[in-house]
VOBA-542675 format. One record per residue: x, y, z of N, C-alpha, C in turn. Coordinates in pm, whole numbers, plus 50000, padded with zeros to 5 digits. Each point is the difference from the previous one (the first is absolute). Layout:
BEGIN
XYZXYZXYZ...
//
This chain:
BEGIN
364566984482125499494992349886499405009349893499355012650026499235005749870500915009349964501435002150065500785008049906501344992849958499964985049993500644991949956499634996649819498695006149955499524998349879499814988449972500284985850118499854986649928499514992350082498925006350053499334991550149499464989349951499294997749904498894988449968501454987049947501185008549938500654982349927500244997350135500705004250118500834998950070499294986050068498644996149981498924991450066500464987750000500355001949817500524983849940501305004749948500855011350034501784995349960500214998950105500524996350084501164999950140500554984750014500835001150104501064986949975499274986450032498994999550091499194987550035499234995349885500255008349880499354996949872500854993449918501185002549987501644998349981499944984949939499774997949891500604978849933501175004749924500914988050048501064997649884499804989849946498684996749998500014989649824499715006549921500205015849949499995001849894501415007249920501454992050108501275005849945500604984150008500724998649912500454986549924501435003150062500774986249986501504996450054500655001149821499264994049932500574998849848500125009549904499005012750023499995015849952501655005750053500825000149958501445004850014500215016349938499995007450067500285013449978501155000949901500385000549867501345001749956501085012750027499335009250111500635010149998500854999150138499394991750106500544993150131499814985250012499694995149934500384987250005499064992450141499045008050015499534995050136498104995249948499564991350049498754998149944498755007250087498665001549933499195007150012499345002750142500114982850041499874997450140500625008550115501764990349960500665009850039500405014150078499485009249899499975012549971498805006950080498474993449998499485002250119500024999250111500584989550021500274991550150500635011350057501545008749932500965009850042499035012249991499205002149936499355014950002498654995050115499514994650044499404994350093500515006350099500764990950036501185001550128500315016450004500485010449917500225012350036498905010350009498724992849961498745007950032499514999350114500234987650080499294999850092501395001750102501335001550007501075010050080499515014649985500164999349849498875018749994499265001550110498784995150022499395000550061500345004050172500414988050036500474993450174500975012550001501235008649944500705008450034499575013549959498915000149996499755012149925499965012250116499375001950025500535008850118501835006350075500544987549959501624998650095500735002249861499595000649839501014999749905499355013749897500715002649921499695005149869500164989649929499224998449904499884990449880499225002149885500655001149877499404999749831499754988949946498994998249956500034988049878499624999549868500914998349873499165000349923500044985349967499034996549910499334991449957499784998049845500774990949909500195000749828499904987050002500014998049856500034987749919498415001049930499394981949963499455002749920498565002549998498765000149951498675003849998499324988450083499055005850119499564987950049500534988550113500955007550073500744988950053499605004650163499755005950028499735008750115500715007750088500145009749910500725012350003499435008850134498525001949954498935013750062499374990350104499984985149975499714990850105500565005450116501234993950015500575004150084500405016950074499515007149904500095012950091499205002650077498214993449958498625002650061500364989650142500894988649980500304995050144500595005750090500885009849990500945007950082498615008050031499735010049936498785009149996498975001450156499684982649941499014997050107500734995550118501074992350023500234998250105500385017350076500595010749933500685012350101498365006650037499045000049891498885006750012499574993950137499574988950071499584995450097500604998150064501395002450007500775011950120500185009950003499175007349946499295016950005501375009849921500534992349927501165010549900498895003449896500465008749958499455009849854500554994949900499634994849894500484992849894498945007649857500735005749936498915006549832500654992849871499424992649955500044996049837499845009649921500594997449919499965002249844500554994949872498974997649904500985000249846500615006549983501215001949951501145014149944499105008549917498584992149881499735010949959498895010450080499794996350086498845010050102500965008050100500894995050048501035008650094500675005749884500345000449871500255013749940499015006749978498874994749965498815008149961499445012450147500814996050072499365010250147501085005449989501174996949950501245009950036499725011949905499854995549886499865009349867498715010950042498954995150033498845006950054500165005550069501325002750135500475010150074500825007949975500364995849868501455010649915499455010149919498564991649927499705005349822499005003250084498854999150089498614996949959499605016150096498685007049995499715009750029500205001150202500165009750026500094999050176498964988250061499205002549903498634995150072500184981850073500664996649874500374986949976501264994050082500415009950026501215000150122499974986050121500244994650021500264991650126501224999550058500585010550077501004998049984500444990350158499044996950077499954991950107500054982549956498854997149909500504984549935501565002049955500685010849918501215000249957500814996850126499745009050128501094993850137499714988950049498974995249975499494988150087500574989649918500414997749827500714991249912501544999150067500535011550021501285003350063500404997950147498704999450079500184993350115499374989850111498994993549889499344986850054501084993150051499484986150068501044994050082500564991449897498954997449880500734989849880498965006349894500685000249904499435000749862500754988949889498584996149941500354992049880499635004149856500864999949936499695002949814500454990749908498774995650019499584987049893500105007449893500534985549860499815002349873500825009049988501195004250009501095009349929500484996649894499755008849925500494999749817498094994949926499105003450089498994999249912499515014049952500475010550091499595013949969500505003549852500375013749971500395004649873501455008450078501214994149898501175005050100500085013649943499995011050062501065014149962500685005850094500625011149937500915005150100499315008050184498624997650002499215001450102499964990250081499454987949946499834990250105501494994150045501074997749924501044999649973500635010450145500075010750018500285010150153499294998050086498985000249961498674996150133500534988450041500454984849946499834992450052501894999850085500435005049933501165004650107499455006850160499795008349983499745007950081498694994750110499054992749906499744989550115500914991350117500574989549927500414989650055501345007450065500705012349957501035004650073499815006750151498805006749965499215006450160499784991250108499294988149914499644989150120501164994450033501484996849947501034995850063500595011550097499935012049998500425011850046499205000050170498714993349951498815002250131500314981450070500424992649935500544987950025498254991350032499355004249909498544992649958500334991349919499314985450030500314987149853499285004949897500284990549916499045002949871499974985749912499244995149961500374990649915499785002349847500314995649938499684998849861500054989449912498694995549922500244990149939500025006049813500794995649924499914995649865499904992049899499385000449896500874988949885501125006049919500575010650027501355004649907501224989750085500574998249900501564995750044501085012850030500934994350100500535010450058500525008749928500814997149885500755008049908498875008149926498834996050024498675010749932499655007650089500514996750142499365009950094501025015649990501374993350021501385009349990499345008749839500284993449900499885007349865498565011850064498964996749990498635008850001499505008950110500644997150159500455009750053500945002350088500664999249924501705010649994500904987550100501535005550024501154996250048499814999950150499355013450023500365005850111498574993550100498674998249986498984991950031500574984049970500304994349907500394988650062501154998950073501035005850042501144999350063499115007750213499035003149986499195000650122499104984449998499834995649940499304985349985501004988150081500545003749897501614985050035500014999250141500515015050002501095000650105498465001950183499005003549968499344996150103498274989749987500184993349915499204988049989500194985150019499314993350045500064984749985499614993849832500644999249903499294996449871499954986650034498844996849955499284985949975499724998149872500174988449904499924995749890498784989050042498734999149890499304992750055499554994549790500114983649991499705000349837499074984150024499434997849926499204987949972499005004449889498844990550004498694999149943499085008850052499585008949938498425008750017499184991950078500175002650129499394996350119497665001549947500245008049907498375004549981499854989549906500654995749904499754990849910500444987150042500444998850080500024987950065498914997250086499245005650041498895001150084498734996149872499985008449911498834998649892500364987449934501194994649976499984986649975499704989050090499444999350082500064996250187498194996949950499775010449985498195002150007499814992749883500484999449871499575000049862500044978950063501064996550053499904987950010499134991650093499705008650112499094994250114498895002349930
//
């Protein structure tokens, strides 16, 4: 739990926390044609297989669509369930896991970690929330190859959630990182209403 970086949400995200009254049958995805409900119900279902096979499978997930829908929800549920079966699980935003990569490339010896760097590369799961919130260059851009390519090499999961659309993920970093995505991830599309503003409208009326 204290090198998971997310001990305190994990209290109130996990799946026994889990409502689908806040994904609609009438919210219709125009890009799959499948509604919001839907779309959880199916990313539901492969989080918690994540889970139950985790040990007996390799498995990726990323996680897209739109702001608010519960994207990072659902990763802090996986999280907690492997954590309290004693797997090693480390979070991060994309922009703090570059910010430690860069700090072991650029930054003085002193600043060196280069043990958190193996331990990103070979926890039993790592997650990097928020991809495409960092600043893209041709750094984070290799790094994040060379992440997610090691951990398929070491056959460690990883999940990842975003709000870029896929063709923004391919364009910003590169052919060759999303063609390692495709070809070993579960993509989940997840779209509705801002689950947070649906909540503050919830309060504003009670």
């Amino acid at each position: 739990y204290e090198q998971s970086n997310i001990r305190d949400i994990l209290a109130k995200e996990n799946f026994s926390a889990c409502s689908l009254d806040y994904y609609s049958r009438s919210h219709i995805d125009p890009l799959t044609g499948r509604s919001s409900l839907e779309a959880m119900q199916t990313a539901l279902k492969v989080c918690h297989e994540f889970v139950d096979t985790f040990s007996a499978e390799f498995r990726n997930i990323l996680l897209y669509g739109d702001t608010g829908v519960g994207k990072t929800f659902l990763s802090h549920c996986i999280a907690k369930e492997l954590i309290d079966t004693s797997f090693s699980v480390v979070y991060f935003t994309a922009a703090s896991l570059f910010d430690l990569f860069a700090q072991n490339t650029f930054g003085s010896r002193d600043t060196h970690d280069t043990d958190a760097q193996e331990h990103i590369y070979d926890c039993d799961l790592l997650i990097i929330d928020y991809l495409g919130t960092e600043l893209p260059n041709s750094f984070t851009v290799s790094q994040l190859f060379i992440c997610l390519n090691e951990r398929i090499l070491r056959r460690k999961p990883t999940i990842i959630s975003t709000n870029l659309a896929l063709d923004d993920i391919q364009s910003i970093y590169s052919e060759r990182t999303f063609s390692r995505i495709s070809s070993n991830y579960t993509i989940l599309r997840l779209t509705g209403d801002d689950i947070r503003i649906q909540k503050k409208l919830l309060q504003k009326k009670s």
